[in-house]
N, C-alpha and C positions, 0 to 999 in steps of 0.2 A: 504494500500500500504506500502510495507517495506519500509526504508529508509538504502541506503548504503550512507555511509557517507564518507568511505575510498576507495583508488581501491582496497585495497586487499578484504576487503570485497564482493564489487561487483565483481569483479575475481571470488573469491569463489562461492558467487548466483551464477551466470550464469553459472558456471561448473555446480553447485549441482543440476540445474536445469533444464539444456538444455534439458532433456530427456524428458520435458513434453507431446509432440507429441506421442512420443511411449509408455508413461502411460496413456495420457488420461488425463491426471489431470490436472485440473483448476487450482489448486492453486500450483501447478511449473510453469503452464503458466503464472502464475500473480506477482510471486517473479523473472520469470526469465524478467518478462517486466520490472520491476521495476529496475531490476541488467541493464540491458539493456539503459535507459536512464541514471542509475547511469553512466554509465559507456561513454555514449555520452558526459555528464558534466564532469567526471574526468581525461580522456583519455589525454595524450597532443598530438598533430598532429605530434610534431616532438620530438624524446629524444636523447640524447649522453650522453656518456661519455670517458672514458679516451678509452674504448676495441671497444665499440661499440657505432654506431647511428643507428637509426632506423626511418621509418615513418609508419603511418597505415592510413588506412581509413575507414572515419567516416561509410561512405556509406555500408558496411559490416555491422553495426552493424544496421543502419536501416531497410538495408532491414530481418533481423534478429526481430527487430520491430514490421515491417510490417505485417511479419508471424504471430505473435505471437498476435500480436489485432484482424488476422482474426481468429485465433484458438480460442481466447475469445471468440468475436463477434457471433460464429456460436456457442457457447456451452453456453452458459451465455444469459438467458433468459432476454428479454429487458423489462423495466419496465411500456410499453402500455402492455405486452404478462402478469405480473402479476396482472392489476390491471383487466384485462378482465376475467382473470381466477376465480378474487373475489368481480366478482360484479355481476354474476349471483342471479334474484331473480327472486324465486318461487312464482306466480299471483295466481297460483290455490286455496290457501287457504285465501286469503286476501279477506272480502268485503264490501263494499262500503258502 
């Protein structure tokens, strides 16, 4: 799992990333999960300054989240689905 530690970084993930869906790709799905909680912890709910205030919500970037553990979940094989895949064993040649 990436670690953003800045929001500009996480900013950056999550752009460079969003497109995972329309590649396919696991592993923008998995940098842009990670930009994605980075960005739940970094966010402030509310900012100002002298021009501007602004607020956002959390909730946009969950359900953002949300998508993206199922786009995992469904392409990222669960670890009962490899251990069944390597524990087949062949009886025919073994005897007693």
């Amino acid at each position: 799992m990436a670690t953003y530690t800045t929001l500009d970084a996480a900013r950056t993930a999550y752009l460079a990333n969003a497109d995972y869906a329309d590649d396919a790709d696991l592993d923008k799905a998995k940098a842009f999960r990670s930009a994605c909680r980075a960005l739940l912890l970094l966010l402030p709910a509310e900012s100002a300054n002298e021009a501007h205030s602004g607020r956002w919500s959390p909730q946009l970037i969950k359900d953002e989240l949300t998508a993206v553990d199922r786009f995992i979940g469904q392409r990222e094989p669960s670890v009962a689905d490899a251990v069944s895949r390597h524990m087949v064993v062949n009886f025919e040649d073994s005897r007693l």
